[in-house]
N, CA, C and O atoms as a printed pandas DataFrame, in Angstrom:
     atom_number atom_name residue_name chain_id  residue_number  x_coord  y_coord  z_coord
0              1         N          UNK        A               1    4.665  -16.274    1.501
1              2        CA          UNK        A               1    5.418  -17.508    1.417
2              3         C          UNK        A               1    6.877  -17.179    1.668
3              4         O          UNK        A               1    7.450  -16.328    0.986
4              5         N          UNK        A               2    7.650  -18.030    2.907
5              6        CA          UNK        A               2    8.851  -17.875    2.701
6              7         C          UNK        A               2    9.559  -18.895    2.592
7              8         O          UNK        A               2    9.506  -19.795    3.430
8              9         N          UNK        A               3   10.510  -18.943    1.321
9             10        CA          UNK        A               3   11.726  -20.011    1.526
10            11         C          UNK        A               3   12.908  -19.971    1.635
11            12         O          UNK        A               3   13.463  -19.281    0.780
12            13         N          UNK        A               4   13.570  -20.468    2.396
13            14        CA          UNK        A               4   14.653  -20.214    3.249
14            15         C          UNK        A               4   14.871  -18.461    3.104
15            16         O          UNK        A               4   15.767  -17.858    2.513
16            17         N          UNK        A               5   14.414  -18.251    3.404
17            18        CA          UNK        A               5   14.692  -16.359    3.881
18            19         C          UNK        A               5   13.889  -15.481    2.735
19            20         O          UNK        A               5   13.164  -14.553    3.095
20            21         N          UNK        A               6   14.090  -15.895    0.996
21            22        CA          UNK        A               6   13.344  -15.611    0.433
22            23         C          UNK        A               6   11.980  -15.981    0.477
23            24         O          UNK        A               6   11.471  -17.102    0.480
24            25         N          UNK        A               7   11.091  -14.003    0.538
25            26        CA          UNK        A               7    9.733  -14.084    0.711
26            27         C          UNK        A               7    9.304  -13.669   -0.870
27            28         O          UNK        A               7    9.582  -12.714   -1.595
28            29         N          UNK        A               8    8.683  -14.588   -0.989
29            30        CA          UNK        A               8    7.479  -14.319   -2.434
30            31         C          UNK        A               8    6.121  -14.024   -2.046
31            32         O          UNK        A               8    5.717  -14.633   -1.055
32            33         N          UNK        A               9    5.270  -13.161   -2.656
33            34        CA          UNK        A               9    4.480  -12.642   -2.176
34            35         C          UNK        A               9    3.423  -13.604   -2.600
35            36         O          UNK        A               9    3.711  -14.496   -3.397
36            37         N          UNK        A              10    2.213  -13.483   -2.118
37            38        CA          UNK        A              10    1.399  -14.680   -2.171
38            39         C          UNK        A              10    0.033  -14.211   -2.131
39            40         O          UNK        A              10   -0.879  -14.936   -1.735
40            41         N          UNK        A              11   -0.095  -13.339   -2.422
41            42        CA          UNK        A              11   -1.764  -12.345   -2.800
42            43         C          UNK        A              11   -1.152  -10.979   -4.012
43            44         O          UNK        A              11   -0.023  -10.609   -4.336
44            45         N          UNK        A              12   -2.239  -10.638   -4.320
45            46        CA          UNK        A              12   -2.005   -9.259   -4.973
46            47         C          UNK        A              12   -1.660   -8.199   -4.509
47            48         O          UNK        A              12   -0.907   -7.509   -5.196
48            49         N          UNK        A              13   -1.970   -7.848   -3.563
49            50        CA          UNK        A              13   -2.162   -6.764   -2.498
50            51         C          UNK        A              13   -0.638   -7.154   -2.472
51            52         O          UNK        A              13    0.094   -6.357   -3.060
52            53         N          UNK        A              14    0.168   -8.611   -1.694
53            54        CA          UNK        A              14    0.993   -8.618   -0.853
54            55         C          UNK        A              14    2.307   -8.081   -2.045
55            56         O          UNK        A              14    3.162   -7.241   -1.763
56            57         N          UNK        A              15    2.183   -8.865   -3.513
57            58        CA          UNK        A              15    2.769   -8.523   -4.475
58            59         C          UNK        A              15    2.609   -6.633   -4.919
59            60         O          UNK        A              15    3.624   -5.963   -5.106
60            61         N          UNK        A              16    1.318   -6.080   -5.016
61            62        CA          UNK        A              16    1.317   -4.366   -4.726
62            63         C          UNK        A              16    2.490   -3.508   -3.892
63            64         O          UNK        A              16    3.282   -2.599   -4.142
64            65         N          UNK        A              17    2.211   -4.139   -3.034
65            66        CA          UNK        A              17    2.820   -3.876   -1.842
66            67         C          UNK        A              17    4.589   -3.751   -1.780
67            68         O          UNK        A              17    5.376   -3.198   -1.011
68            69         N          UNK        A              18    4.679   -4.309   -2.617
69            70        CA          UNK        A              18    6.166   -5.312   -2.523
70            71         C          UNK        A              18    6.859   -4.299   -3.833
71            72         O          UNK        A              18    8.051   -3.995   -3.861
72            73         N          UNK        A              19    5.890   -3.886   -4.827
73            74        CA          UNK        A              19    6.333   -3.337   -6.059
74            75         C          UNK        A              19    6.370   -1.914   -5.642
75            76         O          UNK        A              19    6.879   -1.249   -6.544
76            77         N          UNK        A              20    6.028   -1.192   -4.622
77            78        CA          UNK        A              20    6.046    0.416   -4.798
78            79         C          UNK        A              20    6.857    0.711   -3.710
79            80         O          UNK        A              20    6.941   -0.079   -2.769
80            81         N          UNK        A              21    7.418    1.686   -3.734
81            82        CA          UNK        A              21    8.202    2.449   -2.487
82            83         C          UNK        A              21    7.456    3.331   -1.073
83            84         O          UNK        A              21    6.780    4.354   -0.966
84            85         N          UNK        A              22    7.987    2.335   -0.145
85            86        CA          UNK        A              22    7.033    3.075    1.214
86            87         C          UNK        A              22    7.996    4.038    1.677
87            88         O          UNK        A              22    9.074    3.767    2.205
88            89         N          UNK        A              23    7.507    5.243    1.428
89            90        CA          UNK        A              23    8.482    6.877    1.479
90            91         C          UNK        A              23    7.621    7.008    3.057
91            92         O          UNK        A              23    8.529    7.280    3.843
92            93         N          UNK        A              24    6.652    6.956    3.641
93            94        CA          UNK        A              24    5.800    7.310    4.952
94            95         C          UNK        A              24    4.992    6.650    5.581
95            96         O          UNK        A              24    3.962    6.474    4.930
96            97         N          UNK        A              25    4.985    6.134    6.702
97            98        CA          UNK        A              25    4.089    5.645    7.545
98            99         C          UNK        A              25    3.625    6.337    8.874
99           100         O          UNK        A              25    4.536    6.345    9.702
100          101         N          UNK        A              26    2.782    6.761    9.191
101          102        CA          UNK        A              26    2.249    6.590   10.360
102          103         C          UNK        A              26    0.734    5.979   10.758
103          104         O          UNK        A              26   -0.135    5.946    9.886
104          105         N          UNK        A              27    0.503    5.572   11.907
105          106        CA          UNK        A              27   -0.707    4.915   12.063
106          107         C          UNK        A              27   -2.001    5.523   11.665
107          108         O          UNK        A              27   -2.471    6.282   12.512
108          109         N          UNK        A              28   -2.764    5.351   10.454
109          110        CA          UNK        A              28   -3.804    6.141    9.743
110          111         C          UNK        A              28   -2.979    6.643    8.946
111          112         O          UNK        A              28   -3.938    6.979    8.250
112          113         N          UNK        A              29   -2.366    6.909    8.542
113          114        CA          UNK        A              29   -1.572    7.495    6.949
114          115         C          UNK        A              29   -0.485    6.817    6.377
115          116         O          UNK        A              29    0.598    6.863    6.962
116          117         N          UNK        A              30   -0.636    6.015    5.021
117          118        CA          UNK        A              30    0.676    5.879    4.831
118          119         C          UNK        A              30    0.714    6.140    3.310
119          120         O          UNK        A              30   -0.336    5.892    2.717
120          121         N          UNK        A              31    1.960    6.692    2.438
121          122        CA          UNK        A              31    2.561    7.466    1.546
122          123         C          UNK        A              31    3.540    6.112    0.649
123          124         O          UNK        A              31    4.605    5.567    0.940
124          125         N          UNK        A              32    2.871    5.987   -0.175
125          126        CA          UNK        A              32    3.611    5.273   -1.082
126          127         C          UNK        A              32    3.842    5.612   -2.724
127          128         O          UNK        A              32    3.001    6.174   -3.426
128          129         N          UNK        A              33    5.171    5.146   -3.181
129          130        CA          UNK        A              33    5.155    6.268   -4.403
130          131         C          UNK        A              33    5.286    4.787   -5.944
131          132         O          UNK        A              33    5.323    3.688   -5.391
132          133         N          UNK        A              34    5.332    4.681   -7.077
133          134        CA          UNK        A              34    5.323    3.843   -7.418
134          135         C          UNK        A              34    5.893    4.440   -8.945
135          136         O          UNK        A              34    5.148    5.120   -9.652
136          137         N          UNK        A              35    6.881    4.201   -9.235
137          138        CA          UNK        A              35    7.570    4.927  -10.823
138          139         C          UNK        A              35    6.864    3.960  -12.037
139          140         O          UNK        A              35    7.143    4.181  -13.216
140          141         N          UNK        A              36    5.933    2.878  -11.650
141          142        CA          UNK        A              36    5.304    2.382  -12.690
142          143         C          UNK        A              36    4.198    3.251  -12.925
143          144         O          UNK        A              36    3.693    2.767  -13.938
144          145         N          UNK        A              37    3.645    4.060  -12.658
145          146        CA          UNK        A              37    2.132    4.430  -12.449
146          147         C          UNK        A              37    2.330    6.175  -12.567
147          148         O          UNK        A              37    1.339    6.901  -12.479
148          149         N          UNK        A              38    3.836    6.791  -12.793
149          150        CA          UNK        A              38    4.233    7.911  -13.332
150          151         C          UNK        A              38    3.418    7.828  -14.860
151          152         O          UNK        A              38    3.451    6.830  -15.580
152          153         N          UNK        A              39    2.773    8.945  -15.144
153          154        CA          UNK        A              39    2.294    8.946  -16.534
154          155         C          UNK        A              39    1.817    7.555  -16.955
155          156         O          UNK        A              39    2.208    6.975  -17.968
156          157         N          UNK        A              40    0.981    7.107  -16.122
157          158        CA          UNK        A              40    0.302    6.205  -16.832
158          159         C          UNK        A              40   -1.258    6.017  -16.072
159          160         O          UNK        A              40   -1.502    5.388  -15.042
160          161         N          UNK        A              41   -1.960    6.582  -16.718
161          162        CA          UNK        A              41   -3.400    6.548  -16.056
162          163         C          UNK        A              41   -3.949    5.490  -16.215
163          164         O          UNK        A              41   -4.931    5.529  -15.473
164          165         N          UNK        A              42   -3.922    4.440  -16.793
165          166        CA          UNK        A              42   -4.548    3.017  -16.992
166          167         C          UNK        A              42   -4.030    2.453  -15.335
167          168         O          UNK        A              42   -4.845    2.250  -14.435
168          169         N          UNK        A              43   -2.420    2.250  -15.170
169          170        CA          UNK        A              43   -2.741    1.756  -13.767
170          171         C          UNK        A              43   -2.858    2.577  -12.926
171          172         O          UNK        A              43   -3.074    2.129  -11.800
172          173         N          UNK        A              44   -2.781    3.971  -13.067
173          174        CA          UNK        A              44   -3.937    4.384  -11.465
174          175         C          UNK        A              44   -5.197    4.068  -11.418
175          176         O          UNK        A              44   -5.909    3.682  -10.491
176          177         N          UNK        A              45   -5.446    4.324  -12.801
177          178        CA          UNK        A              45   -6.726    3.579  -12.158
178          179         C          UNK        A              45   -7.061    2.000  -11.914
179          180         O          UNK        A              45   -8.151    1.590  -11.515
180          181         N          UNK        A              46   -6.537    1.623  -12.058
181          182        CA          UNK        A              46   -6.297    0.142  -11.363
182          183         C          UNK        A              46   -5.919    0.030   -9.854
183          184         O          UNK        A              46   -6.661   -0.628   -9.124
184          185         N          UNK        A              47   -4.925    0.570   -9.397
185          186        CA          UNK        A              47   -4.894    0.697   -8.244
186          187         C          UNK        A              47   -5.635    2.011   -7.615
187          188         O          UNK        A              47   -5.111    2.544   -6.637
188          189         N          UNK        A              48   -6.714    2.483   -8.098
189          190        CA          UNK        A              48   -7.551    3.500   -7.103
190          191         C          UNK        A              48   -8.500    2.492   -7.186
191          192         O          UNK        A              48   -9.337    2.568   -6.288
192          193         N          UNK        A              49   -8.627    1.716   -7.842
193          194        CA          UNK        A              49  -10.373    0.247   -7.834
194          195         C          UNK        A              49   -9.565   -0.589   -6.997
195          196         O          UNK        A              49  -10.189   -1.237   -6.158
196          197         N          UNK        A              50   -8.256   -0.732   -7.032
197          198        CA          UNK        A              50   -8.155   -2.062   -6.074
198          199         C          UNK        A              50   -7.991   -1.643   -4.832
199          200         O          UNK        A              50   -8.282   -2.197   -3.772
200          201         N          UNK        A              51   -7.479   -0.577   -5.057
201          202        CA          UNK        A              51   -7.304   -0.161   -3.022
202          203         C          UNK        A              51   -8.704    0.297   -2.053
203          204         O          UNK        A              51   -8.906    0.008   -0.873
204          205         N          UNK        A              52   -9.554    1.086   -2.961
205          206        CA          UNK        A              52  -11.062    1.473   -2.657
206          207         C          UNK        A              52  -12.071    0.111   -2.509
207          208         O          UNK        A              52  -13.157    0.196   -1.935
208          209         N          UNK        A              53  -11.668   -0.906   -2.986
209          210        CA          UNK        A              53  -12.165   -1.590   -2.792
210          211         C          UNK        A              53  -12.175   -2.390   -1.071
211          212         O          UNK        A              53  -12.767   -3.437   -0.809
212          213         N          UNK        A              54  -11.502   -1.705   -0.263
213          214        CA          UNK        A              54  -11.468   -2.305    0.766
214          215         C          UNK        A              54  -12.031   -1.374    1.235
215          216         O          UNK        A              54  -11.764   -0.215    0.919
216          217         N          UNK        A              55  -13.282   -1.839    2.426
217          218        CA          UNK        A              55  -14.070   -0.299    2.802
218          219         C          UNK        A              55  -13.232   -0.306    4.560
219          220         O          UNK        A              55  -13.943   -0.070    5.537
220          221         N          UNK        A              56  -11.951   -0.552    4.715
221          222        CA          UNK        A              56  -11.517   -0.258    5.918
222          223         C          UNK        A              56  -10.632    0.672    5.431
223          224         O          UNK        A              56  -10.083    1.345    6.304
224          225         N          UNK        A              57  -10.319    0.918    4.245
225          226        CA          UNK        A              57   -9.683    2.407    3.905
226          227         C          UNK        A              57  -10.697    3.764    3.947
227          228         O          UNK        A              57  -11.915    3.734    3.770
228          229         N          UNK        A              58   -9.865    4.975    4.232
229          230        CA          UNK        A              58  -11.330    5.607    4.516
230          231         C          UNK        A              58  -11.132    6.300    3.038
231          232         O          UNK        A              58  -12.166    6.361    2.374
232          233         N          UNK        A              59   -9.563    6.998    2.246
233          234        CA          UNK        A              59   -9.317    7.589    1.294
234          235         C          UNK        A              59   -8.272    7.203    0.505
235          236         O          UNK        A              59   -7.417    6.658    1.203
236          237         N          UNK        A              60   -8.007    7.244   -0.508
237          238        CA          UNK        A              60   -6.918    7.257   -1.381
238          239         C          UNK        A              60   -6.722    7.980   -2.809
239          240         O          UNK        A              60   -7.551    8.153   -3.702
240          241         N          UNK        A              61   -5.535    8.301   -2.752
241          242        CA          UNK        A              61   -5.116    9.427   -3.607
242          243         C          UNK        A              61   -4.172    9.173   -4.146
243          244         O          UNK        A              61   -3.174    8.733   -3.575
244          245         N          UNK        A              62   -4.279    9.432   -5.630
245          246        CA          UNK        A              62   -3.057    9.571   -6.462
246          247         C          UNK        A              62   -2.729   10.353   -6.894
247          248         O          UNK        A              62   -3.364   11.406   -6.935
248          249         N          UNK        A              63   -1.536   10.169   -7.427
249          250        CA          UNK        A              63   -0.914   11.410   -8.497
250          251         C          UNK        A              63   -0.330   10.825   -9.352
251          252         O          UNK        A              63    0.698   10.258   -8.982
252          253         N          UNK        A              64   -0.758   10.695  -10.989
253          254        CA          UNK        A              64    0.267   10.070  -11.760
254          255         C          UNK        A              64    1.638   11.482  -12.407
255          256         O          UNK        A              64    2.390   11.130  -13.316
256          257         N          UNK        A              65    1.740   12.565  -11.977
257          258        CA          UNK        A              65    2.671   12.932  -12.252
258          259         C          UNK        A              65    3.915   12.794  -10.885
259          260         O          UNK        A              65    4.922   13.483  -11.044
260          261         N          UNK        A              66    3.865   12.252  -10.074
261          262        CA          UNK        A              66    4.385   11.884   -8.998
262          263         C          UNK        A              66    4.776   10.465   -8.813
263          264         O          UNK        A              66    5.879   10.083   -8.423
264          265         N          UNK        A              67    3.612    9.611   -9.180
265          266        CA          UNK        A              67    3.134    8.462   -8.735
266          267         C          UNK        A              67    2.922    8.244   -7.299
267          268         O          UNK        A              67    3.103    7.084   -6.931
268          269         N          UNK        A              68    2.682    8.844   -6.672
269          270        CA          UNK        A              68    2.456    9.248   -5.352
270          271         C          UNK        A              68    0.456    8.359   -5.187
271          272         O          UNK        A              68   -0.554    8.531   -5.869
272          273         N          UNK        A              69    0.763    7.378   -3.834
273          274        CA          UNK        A              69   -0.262    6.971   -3.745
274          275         C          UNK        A              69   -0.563    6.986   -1.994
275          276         O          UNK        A              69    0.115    6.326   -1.207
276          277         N          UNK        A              70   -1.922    8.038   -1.516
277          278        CA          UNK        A              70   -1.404    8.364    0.071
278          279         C          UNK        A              70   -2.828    7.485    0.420
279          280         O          UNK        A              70   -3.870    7.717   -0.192
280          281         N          UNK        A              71   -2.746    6.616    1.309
281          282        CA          UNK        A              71   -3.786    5.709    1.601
282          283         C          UNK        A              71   -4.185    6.559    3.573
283          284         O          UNK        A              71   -3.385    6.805    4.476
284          285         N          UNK        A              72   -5.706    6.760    3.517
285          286        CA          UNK        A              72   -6.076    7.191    4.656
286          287         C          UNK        A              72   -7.042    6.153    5.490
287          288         O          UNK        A              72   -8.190    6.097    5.050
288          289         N          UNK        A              73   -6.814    5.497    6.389
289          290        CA          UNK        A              73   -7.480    4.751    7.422
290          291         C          UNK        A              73   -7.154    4.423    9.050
291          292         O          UNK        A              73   -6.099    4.543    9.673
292          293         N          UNK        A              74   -8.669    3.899    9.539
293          294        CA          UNK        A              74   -8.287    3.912   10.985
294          295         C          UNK        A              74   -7.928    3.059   11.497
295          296         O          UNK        A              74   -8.806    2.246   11.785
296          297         N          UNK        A              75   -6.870    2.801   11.807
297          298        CA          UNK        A              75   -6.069    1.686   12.444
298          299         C          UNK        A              75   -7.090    0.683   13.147
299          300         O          UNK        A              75   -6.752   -0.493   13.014
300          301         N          UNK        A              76   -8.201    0.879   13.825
301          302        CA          UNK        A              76   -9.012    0.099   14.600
302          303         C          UNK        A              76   -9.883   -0.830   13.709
303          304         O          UNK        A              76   -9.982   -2.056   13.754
304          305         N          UNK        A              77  -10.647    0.301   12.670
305          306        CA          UNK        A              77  -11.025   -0.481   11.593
306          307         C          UNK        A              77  -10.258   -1.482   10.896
307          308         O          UNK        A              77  -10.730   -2.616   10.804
308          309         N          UNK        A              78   -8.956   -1.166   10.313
309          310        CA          UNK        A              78   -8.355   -1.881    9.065
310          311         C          UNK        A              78   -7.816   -2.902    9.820
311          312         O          UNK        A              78   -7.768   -3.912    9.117
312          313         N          UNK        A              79   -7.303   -3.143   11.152
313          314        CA          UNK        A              79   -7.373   -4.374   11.730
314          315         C          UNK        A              79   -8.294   -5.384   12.248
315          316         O          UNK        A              79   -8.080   -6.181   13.162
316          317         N          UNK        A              80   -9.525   -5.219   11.422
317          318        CA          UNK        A              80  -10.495   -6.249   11.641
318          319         C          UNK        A              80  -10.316   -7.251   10.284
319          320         O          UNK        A              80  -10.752   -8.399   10.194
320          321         N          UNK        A              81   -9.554   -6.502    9.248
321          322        CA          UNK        A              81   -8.900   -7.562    8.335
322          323         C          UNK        A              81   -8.029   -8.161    8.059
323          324         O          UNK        A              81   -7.392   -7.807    7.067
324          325         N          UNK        A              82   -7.635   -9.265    8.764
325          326        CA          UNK        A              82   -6.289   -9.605    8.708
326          327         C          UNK        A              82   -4.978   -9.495    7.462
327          328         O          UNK        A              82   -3.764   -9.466    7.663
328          329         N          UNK        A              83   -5.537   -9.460    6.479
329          330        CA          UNK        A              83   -5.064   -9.429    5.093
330          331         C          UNK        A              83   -4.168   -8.162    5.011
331          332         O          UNK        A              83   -2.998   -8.273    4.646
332          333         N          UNK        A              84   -4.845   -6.642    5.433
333          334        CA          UNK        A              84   -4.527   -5.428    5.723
334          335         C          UNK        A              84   -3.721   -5.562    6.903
335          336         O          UNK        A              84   -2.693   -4.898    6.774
336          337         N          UNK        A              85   -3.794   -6.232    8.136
337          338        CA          UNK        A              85   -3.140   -6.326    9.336
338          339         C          UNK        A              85   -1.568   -6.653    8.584
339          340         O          UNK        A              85   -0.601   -6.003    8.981
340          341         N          UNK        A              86   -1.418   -7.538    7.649
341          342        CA          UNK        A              86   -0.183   -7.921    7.654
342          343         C          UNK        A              86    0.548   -7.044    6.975
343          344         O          UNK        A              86    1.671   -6.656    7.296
344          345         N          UNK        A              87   -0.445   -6.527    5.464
345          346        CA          UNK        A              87    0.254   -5.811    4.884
346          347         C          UNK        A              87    0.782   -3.694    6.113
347          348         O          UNK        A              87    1.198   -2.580    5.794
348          349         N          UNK        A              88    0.506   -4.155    6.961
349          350        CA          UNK        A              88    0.408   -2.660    7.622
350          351         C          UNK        A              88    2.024   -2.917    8.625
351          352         O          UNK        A              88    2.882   -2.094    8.945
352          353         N          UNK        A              89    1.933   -4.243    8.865
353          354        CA          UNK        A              89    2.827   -5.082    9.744
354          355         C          UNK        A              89    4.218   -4.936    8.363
355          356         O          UNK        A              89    5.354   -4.547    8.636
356          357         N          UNK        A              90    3.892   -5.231    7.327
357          358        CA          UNK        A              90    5.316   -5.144    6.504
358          359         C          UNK        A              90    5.883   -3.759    6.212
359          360         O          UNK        A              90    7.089   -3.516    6.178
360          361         N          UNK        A              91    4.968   -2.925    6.016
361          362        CA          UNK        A              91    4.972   -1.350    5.488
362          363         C          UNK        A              91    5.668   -0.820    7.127
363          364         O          UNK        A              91    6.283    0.245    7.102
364          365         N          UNK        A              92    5.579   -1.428    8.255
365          366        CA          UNK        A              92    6.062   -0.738    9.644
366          367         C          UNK        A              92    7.372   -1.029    9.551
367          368         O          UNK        A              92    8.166   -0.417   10.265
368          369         N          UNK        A              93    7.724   -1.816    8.832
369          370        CA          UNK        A              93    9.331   -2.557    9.183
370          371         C          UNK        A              93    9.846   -2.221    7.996
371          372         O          UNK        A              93   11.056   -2.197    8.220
372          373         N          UNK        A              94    9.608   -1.828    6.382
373          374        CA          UNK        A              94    9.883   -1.459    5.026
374          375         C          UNK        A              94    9.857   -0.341    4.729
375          376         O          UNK        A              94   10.223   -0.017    3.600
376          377         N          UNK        A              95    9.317    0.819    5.852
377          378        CA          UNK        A              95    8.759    2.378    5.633
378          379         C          UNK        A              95   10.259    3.213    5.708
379          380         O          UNK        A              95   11.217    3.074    6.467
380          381         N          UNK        A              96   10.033    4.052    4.676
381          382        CA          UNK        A              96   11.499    4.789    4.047
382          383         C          UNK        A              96   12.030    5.949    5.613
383          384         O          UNK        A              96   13.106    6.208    6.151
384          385         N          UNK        A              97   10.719    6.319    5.823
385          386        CA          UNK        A              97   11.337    6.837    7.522
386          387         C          UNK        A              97    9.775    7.187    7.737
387          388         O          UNK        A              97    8.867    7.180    6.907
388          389         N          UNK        A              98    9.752    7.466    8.989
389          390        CA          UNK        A              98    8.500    7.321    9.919
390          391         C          UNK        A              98    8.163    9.192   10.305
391          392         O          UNK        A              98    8.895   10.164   10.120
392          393         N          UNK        A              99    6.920    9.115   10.822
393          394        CA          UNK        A              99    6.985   10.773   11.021
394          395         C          UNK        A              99    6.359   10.481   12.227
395          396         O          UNK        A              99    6.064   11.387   13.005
C-alpha cells in the first residue's frame, strides 16, 4: 500500500521484509540480518516455519547469535509466485550492496 509516498506493508512477508536488514543480494542468494532474532530462539524459529514454508525456496539458515538469515532459491522457480516476485523486486533496490 502506498500513500502519498509512504509505503505500509500489506502482507506479512511484505512487513518481514521491511523489519530486517538486506546486507546481500544476488540472484539465488540473498543475506539478511535481523537484531530482533539475536538471542532469541522463539523467533527463529518462527521465521525458519515461515520462510520454509514456501517450497520455491530451496534453503534457509539462521543464526541467532548473528541474527543472520541466508535464504537459497532459483530465481526461475520463485518467480512463479508473484508474492516472492515483489518481495525479490524490493530487496534489489533496498540491498546493503550487491556481490
Amino acid at each position: 500500500m502506498n500513500l502519498g509516498g509512504l509505503q505500509i506493508p500489506s502482507t506479512k512477508l511484505d512487513f518481514f521484509i521491511r523489519s530486517v536488514e538486506i546486507a546481500s543480494y544476488i540472484p539465488g542468494r540473498v543475506r539478511l540480518y535481523s537484531r530482533h532474532m539475536i538471542g532469541n530462539p522463539q523467533l527463529e524459529a518462527q521465521v525458519r516455519q515461515q520462510l520454509e514454508s514456501f517450497v520455491e525456496l530451496d534453503a534457509v539458515e539462521t543464526n541467532i547469535r548473528s541474527g543472520s538469515i541466508l535464504i537459497h532459491y532459483q530465481p526461475e522457480r520463485l518467480h512463479r509466485n508473484a508474492e516472492l516476485s515483489k518481495v525479490e523486486a524490493y530487496i534489489k533496490t533496498h540491498v546493503r550492496r550487491r556481490k
